[in-house]
C-alpha positions as CSV (number, residue, x, y, z in Angstrom):
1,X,28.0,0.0,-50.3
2,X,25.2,1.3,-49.3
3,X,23.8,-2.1,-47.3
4,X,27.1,-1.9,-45.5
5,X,26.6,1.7,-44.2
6,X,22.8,1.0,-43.3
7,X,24.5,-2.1,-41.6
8,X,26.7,0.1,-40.0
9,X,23.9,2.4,-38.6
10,X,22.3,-0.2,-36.9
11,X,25.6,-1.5,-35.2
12,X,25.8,2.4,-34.2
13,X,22.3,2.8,-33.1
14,X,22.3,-1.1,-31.4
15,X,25.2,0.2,-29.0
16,X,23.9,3.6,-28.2
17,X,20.8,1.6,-27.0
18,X,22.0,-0.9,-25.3
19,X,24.1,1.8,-23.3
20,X,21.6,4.2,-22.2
21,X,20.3,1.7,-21.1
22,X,23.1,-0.1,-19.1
23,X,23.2,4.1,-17.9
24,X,19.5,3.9,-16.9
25,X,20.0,0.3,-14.8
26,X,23.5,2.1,-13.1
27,X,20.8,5.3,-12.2
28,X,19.0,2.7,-10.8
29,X,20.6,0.7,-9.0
30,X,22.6,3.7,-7.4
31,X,19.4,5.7,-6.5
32,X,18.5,2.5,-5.0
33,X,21.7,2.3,-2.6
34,X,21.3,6.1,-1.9
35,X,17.9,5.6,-0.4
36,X,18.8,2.5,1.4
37,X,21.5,4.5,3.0
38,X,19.7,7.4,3.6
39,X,17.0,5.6,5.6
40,X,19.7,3.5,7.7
41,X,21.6,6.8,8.5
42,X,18.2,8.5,9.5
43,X,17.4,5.7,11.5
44,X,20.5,5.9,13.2
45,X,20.5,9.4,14.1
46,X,17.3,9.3,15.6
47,X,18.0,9.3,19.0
48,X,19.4,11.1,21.8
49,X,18.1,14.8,23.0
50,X,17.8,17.6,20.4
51,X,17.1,21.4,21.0
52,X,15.9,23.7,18.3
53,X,18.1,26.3,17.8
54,X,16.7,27.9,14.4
55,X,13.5,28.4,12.3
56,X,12.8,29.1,9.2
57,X,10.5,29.4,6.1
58,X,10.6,27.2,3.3
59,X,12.2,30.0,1.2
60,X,15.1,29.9,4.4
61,X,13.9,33.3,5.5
62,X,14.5,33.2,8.9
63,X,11.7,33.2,11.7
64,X,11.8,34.5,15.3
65,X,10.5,32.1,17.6
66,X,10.1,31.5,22.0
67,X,8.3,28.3,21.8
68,X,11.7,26.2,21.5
69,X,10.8,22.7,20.7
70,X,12.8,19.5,22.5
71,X,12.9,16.2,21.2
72,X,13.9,13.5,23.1
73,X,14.2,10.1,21.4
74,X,13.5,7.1,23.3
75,X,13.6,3.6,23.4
76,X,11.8,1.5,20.7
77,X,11.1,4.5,18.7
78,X,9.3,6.5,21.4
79,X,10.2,9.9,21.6
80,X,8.9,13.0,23.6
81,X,8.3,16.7,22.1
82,X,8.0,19.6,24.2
83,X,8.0,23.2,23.1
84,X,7.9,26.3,25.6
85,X,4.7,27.4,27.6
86,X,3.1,24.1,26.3
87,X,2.5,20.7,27.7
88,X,5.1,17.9,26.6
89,X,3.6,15.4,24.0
90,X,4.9,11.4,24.3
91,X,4.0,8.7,21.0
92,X,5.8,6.4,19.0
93,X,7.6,7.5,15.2
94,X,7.6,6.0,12.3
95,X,10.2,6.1,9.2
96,X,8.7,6.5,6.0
97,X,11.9,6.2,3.5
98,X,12.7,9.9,4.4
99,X,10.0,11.2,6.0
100,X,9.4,10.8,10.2
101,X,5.8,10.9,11.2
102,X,5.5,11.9,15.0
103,X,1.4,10.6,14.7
104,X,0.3,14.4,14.7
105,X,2.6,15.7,12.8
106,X,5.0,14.4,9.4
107,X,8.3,16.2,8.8
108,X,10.9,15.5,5.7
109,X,14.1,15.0,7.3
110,X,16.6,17.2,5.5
111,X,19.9,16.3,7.4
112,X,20.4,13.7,10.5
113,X,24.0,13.3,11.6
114,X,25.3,13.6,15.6
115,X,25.4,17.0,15.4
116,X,22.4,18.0,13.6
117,X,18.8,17.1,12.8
118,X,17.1,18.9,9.9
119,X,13.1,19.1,10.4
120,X,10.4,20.6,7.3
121,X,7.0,20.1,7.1
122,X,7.1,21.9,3.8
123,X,6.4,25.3,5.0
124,X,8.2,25.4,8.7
125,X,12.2,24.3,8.7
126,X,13.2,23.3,12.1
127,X,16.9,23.1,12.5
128,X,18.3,21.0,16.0
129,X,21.4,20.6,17.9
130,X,22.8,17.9,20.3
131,X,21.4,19.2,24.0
132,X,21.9,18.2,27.5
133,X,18.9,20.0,28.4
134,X,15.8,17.2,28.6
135,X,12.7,18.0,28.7
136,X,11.0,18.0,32.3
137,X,9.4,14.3,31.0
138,X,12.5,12.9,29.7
139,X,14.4,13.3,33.1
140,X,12.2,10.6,34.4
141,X,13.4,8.1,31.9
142,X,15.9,5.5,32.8
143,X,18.7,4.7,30.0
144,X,18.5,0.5,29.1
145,X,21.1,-1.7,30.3
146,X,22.1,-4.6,29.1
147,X,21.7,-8.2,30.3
148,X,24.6,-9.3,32.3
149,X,23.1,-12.8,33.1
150,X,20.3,-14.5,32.3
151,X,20.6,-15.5,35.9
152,X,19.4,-11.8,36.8
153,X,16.1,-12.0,35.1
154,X,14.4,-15.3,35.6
155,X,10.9,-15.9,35.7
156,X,7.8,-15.1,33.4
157,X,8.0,-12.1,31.3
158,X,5.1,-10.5,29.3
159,X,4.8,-8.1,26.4
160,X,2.6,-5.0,27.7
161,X,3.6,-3.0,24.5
162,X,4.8,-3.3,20.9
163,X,6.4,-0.3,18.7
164,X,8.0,-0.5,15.2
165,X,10.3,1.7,13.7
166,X,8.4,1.7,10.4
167,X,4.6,1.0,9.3
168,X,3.6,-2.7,9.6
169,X,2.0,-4.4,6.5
170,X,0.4,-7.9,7.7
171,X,0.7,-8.1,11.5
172,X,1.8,-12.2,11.8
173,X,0.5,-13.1,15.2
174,X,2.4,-16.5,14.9
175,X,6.0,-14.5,15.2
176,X,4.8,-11.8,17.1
177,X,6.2,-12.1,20.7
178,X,4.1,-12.9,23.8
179,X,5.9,-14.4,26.6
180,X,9.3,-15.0,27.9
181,X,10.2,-17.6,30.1
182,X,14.1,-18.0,31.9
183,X,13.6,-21.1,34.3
184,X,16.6,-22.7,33.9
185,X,20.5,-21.8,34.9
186,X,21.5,-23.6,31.4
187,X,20.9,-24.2,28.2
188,X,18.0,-24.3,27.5
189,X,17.5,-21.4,29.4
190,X,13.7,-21.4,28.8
191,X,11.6,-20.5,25.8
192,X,9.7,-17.6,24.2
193,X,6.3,-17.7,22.9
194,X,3.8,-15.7,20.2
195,X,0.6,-14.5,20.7
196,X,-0.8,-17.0,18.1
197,X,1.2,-19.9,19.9
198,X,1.5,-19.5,23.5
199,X,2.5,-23.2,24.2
200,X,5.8,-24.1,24.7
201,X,6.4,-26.7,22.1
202,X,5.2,-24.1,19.8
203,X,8.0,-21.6,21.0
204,X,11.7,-21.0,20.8
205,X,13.8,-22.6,22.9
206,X,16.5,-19.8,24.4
207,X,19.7,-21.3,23.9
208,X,22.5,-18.9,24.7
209,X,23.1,-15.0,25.4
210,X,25.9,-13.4,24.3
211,X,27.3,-9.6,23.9
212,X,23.5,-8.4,24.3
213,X,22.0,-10.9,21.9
214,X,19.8,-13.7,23.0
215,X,20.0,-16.8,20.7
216,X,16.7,-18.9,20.0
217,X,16.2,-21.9,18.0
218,X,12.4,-23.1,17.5
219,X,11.1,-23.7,13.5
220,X,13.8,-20.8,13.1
221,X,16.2,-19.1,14.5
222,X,16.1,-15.8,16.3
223,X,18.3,-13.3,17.3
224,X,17.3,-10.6,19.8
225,X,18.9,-7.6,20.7
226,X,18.4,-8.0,25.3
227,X,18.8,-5.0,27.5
228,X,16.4,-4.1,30.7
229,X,15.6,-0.7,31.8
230,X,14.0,-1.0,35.1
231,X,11.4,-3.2,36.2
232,X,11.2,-3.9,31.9
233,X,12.7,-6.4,29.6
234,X,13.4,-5.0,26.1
235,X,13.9,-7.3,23.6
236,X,14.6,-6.0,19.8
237,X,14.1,-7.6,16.2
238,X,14.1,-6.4,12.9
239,X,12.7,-3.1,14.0
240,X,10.7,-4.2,16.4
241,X,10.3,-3.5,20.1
242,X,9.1,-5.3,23.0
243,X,8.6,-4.3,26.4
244,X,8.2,-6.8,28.6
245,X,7.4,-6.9,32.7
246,X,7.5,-9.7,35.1
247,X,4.7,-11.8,36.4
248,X,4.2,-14.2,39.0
249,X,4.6,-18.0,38.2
């Protein structure tokens, strides 16, 4: 009798175990997702013009402020900050899960949808809205375009600058992009090289373009999102951007 209700207890105490933790795994696995979300959603709400339109302190006692601050987010994760009676400041951001870090400054992002951006560095909370008003640097920016043809940019394209939306661990010079080169009115349209392998039979052969994404096939495939914004090329992949101009033959 009593083996059996000592056999019992185990049972009992074997199933409470084995679901906290199947509850643990599902806490997991769900704060997991969250984050992933939360850093795609962030990373998609970063762009566009924003105004401040209140301050605060971290105990949400509100502040009175004239030095407005404007954000304008840019291309390849470039963005422009301007506050009143101050010069404007251009750099490139990075995403830190939720965390932005404008290079001088490192901010918690609170809340990031199209109508609102949520700012803290802990003491300061920076609440934005949507604006039309840019800041006198940001006027002078072009919006991208995309490719229409590959007809309309042939020739030999070169990579003057790099930015990433996040950190980069070990920089691989053999992927890293170099050169583009359209020479051809079909497939292959030309190739793209890296800055470790700037031969051609060490590229990617460019093999179609369709709905603003450049195809490549080399000793992978590639996929690049194409657009041009002046006198520049921009080509994007996996959170990187590359601005390219053109060069003489």
């Amino acid at each position: 009798m009593y083996l059996k209700a000592y056999q019992k207890n185990l049972i009992n105490l074997y199933l409470v175990t084995s679901k906290l933790k199947i509850m643990k795994l599902q806490y997991f696995l769900l704060l997991t997702v969250f984050l992933f979300i939360s850093t795609a959603a962030i990373s998609k709400g970063l762009s566009g013009n924003w105004k401040e339109v209140h301050r605060s302190t971290a105990t949400e006692n509100a502040l009175s402020f004239k030095d407005t601050i404007l954000i304008s987010f840019l291309e390849g994760n470039e963005y422009i900050w301007m506050s009143r009676g101050s010069s404007g400041n251009r750099g490139t951001y990075k995403l830190l899960g939720k965390k932005i870090d404008f290079g001088t400054r490192v901010f918690s992002v609170l809340e990031s949808t199209s109508r609102s951006l949520i700012l803290s560095d802990g003491k300061t909370t920076h609440r934005f809205a949507p604006t039309t008003i840019l800041s006198e640097i940001a006027t002078s920016e072009r919006a991208s375009e995309p490719v229409r043809r590959l007809a309309d940019i042939m020739g030999k394209w070169k990579v003057f600058k790099r930015t990433s939306d996040t950190p980069l661990g070990k920089v691989d010079y053999h992927t890293l992009l170099q050169t583009v080169y359209i020479n051809s009115a079909e497939s292959p349209y030309g190739y793209i090289t890296a800055a470790a392998l700037p031969q051609e039979k060490d590229g990617w052969k460019i093999v179609s373009m369709s709905d603003g994404k450049l195809f490549t096939e080399g000793t992978t495939s590639r996929t690049f999102d194409i657009s041009i914004r002046g006198d520049e090329l921009i080509l994007k992949e996996k959170g990187i951007t590359y601005f390219l101009k053109k060069f003489d033959q």
